[in-house]
C-alpha positions as CSV (number, residue, x, y, z in Angstrom):
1,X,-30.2,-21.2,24.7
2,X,-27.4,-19.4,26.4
3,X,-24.4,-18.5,23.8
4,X,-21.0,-18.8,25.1
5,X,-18.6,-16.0,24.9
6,X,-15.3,-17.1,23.5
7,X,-12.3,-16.0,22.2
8,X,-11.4,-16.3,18.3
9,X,-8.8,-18.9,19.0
10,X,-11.5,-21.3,20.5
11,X,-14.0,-20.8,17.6
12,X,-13.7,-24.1,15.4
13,X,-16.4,-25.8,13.1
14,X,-17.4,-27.9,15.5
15,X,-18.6,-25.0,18.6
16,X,-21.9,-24.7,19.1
17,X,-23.7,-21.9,20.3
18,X,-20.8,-19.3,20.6
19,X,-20.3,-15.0,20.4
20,X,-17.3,-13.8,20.1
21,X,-16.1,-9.8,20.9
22,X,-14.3,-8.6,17.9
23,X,-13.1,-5.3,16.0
24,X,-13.0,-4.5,12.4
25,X,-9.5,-4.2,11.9
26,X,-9.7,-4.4,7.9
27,X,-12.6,-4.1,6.0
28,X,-12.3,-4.4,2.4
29,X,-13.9,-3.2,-0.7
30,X,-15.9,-6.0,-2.3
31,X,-14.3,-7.7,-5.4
32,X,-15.8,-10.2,-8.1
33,X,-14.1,-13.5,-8.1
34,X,-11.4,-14.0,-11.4
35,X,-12.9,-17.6,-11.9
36,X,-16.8,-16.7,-11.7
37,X,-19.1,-13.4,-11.8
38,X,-19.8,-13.9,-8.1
39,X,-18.8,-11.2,-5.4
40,X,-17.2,-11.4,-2.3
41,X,-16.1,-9.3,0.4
42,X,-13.5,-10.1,3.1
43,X,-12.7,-8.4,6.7
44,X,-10.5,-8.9,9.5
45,X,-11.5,-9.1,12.9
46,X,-9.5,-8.9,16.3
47,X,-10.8,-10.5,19.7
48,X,-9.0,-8.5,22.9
49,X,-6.2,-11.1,23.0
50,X,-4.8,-9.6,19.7
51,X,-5.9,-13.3,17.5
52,X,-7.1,-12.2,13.9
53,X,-9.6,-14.4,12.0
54,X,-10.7,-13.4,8.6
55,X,-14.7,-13.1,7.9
56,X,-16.0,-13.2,4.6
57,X,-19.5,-12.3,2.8
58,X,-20.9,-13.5,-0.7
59,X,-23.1,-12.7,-3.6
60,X,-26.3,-10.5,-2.2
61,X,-25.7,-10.6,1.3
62,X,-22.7,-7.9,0.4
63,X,-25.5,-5.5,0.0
64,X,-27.1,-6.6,3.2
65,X,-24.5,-5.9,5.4
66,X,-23.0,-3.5,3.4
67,X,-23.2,-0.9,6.5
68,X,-23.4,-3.0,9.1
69,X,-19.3,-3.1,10.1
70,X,-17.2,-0.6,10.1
71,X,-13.4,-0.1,10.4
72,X,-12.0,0.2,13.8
73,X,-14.9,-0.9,15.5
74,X,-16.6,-3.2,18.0
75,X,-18.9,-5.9,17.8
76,X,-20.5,-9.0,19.2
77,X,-21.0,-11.5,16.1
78,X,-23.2,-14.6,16.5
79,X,-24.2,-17.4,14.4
80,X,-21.2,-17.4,11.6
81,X,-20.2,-20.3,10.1
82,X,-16.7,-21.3,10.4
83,X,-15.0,-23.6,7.9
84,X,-11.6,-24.3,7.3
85,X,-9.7,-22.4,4.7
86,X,-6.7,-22.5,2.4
87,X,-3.7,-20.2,3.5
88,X,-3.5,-18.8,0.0
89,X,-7.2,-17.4,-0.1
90,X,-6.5,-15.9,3.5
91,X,-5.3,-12.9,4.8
92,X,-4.0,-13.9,8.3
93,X,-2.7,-16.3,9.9
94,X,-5.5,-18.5,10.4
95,X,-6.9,-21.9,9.2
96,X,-10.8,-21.0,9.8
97,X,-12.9,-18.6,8.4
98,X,-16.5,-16.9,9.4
99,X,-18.7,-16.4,6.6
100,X,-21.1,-13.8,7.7
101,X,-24.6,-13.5,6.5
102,X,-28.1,-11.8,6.8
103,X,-28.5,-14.8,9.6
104,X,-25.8,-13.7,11.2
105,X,-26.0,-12.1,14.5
106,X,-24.2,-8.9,14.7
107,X,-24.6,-6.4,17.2
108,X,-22.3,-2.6,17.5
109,X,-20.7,-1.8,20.7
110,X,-19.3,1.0,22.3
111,X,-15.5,1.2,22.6
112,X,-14.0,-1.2,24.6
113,X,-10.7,-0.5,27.1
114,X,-10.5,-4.0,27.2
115,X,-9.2,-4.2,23.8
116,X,-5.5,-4.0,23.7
117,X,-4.5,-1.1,21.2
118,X,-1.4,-3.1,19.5
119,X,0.8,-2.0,16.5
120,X,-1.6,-3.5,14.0
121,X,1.0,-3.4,11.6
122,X,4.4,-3.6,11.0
123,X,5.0,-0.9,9.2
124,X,8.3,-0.7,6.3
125,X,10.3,3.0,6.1
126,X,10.8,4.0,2.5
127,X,14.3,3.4,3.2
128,X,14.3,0.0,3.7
129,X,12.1,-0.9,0.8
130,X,15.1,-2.2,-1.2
131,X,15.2,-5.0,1.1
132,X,12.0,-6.4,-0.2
133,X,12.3,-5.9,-3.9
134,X,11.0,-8.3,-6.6
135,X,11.2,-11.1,-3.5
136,X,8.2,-13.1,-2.3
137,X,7.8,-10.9,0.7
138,X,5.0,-8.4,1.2
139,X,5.1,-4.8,3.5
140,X,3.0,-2.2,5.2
141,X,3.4,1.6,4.7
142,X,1.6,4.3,5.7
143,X,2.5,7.5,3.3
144,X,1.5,10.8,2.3
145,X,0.4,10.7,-1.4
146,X,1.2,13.9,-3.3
147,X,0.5,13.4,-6.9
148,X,-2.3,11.3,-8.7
149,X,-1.2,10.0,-12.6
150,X,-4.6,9.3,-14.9
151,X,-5.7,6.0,-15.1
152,X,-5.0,4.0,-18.5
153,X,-5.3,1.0,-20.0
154,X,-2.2,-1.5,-19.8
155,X,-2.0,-4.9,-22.0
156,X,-0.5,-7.6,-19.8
157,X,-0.1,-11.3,-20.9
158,X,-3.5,-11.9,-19.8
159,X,-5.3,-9.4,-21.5
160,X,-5.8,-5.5,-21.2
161,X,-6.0,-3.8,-17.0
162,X,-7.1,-0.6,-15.9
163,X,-3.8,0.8,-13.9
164,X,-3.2,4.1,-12.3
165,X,0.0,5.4,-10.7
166,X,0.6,7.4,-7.5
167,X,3.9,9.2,-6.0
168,X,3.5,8.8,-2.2
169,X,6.1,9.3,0.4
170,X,7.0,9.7,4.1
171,X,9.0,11.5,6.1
172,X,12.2,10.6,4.1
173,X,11.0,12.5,1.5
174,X,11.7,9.4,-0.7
175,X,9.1,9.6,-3.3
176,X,7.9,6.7,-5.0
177,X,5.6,5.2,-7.1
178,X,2.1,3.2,-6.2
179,X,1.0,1.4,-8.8
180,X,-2.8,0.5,-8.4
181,X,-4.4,-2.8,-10.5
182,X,-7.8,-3.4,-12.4
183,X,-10.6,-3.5,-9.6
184,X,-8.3,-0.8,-6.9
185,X,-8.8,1.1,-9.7
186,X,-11.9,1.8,-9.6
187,X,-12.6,1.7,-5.7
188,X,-9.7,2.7,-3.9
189,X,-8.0,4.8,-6.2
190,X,-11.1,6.8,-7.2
191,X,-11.2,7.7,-3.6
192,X,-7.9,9.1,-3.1
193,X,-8.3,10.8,-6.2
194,X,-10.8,12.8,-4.8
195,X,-8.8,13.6,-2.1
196,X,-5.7,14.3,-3.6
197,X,-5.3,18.3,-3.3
198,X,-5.1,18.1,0.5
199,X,-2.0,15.1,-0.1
200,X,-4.1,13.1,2.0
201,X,-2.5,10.1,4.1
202,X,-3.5,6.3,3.3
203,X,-2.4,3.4,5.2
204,X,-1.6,0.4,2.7
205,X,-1.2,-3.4,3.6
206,X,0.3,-6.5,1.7
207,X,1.7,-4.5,-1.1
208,X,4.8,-6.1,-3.5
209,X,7.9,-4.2,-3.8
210,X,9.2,-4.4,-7.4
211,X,11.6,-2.8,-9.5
212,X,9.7,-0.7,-11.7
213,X,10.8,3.2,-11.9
214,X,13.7,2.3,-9.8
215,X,11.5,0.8,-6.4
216,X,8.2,1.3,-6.5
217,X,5.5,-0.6,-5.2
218,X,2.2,-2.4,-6.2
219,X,-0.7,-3.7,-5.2
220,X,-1.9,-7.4,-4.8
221,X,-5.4,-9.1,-5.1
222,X,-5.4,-9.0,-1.4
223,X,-4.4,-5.6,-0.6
224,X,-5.7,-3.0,1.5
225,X,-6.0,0.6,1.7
226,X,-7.3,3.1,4.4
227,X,-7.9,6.6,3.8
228,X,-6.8,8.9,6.7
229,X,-6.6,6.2,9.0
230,X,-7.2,7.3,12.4
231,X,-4.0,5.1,13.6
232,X,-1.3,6.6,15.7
233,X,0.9,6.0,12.9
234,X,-0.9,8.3,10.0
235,X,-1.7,11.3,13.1
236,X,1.8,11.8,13.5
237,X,2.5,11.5,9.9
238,X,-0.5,14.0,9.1
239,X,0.7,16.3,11.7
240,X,4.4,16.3,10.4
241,X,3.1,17.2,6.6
242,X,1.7,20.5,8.2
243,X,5.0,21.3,9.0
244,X,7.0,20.7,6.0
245,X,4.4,20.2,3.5
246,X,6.9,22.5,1.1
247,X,9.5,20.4,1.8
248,X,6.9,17.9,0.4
249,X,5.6,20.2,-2.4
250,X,8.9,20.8,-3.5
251,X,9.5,16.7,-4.8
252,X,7.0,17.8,-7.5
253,X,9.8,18.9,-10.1
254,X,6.8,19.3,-13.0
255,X,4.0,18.4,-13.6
256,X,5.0,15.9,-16.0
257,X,5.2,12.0,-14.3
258,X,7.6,11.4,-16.9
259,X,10.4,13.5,-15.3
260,X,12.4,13.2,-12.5
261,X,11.3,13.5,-8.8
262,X,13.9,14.7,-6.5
263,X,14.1,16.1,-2.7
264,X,14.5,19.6,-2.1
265,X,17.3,18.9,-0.1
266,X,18.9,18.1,-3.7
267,X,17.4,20.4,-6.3
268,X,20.2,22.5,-7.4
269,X,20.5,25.9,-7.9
270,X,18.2,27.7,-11.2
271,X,21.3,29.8,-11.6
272,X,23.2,26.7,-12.8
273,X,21.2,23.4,-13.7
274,X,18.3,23.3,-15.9
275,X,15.7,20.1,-15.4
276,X,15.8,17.4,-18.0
277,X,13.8,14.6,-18.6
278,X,14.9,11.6,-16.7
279,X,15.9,8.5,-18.8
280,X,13.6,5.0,-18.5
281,X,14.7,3.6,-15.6
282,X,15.4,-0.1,-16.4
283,X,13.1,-3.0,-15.0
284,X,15.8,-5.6,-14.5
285,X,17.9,-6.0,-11.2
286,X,21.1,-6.3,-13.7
287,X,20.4,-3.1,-14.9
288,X,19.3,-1.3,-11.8
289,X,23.0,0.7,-11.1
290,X,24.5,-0.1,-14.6
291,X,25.4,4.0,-15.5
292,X,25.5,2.9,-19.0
293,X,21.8,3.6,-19.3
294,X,22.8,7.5,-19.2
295,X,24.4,6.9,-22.7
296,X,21.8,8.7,-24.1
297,X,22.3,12.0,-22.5
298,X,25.0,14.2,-24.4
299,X,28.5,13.5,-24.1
300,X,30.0,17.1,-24.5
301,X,27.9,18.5,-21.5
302,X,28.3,17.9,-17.8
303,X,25.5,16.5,-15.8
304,X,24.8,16.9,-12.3
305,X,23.0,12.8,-11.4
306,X,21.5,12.0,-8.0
307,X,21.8,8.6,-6.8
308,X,19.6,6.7,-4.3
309,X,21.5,4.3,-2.2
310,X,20.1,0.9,-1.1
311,X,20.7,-2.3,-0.6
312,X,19.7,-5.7,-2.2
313,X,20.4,-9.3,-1.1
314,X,22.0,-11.5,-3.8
315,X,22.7,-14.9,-3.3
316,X,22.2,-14.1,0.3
317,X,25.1,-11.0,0.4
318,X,24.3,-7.6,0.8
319,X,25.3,-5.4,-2.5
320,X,24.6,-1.8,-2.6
321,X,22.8,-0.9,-5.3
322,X,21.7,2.9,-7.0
323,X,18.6,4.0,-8.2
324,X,18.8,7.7,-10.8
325,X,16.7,9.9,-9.0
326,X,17.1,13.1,-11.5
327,X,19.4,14.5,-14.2
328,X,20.0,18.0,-14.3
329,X,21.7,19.8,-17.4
330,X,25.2,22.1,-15.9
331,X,25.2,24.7,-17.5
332,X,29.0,25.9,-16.5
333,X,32.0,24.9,-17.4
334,X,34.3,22.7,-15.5
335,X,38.0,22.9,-15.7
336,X,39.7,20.0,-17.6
């Protein structure tokens, strides 16, 4: 019988005998279910009028098609079931999903001009990530990531989770932390790891912005990461590091995660400032610009403290707010 070629937005449980053109536009690792030992994997697909379903595959068949799709691109997909799904379990905007199997028709194709080449994502500037912290919201980035922190064991409410930290940043030379969770762990991070002497560039989706070590960011059970994305976004980025990557190279202070990380636009002169270990930086938006968490530093001695500037909705007003990006020792006297 004759399959009908149709479009992702006319794809409901009820058609019969359809294909549908599509692209991998996210293809994520496979993950085991927090409510059962089962497996599943989840991808994104596109069709040429820029509509995004999510596809899913379970258990065994993960293996099956382990190779079969691949980011970025095309295919002509056959024979998936669609069923509806809740909006929490999905990762677009959506209220079907395709789970794909080993009875699933799938078929490569060569790149398509059809296709439109969108912004796949809207992506967030460091400098607005204060916009977005500790609220329900979730952002894009793409970022250079120039330092990798070991992985460790954290305890939580729930238990005990792998973690491992990253300092990424863009061309703001804003560097911040990536906090990685439990399963990125493993998968993700492991790869960037391996990566990490050449600062390589990762595109990251549906990550939380929370006020940890100032603003920093973290992932969620549903985000996703792409190493050296070929998107136009992470070219121009990669192509910008060659040029300044001592301007980058210069936000690592030391080699200890535990001090501070400032620009080089800001680090002082050696003649006059020594580097000291930057104070805990509290957790809690009421503490986030409160300068008496520097009471621990000396009294007697002048410090030279750099702020970061953003802004943070309260009670729906803007208030500026300062994060302590380093503290450096003066070692000259001021007059009185």
């Amino acid at each position: 019988m004759t399959r009908q070629t149709l479009l992702i937005s006319e794809i409901t449980p009820q058609t019969k005998n359809w294909t549908a053109k599509v692209r991998v536009i996210e293809k994520l690792l496979p993950r085991t279910s927090m409510s059962s030992p089962k497996k599943y994997q989840r991808i994104v697909l596109m069709d040429k009028e820029g509509t995004k379903v999510q596809a899913s595959i379970f258990g065994a068949e993960i293996n099956l098609l382990g190779t079969t799709l691949s980011n970025m691109n095309y295919y002509n997909i056959a024979g998936a079931i669609v069923s509806t799904i809740e909006p929490q379990y999905c990762l677009v905007s959506s209220q079907f999903q395709w789970k794909l199997s080993s009875r699933t028709y799938i078929e490569q194709l060569p790149s398509d001009e059809e296709f439109p080449t969108p912004n796949l994502h809207i992506f967030t500037l460091f400098d607005q990530f204060g916009k977005h912290v500790d609220s329900s919201s979730q952002i894009d980035m793409v970022a250079i990531v120039i330092k990798a922190m070991p992985s460790r064991m954290q305890e939580i409410r729930i238990g005990a989770s792998d973690v491992q930290e990253f300092i990424v940043t863009d061309k703001s030379l804003t560097p911040v932390v990536l906090t990685m969770w439990d399963q990125f762990v493993n998968n993700e991070a492991s790869l960037i790891v391996d990566k990490i002497d050449s600062m390589p560039i990762i595109l990251g989706t549906r990550l939380k912005v929370v006020s940890y070590k100032g603003i920093s960011l973290t992932t969620k059970a549903s985000s996703f990461f792409a190493l050296n994305p070929d998107i136009p976004e992470a070219v121009d980025l990669a192509n910008w590091l060659i040029e300044h990557k001592e301007e980058v190279l210069n936000l690592l202070v030391t080699n200890d995660p535990d001090l501070s990380l400032a620009s080089s636009s800001m680090q002082p002169s050696p003649q006059t400032t020594s580097p000291i270990a930057i104070i805990s930086q509290p957790t809690e938006k009421e503490g986030m610009c409160n300068l008496a968490n520097v009471g621990q530093l000396q009294t007697e001695k002048y410090f030279l403290i750099r702020l970061k500037k953003y802004q943070l909705q309260v009670q729906n007003e803007d208030e500026d707010r300062f994060n302590i990006m380093s503290v450096h020792d003066v070692h000259v006297k001021m007059e009185k």
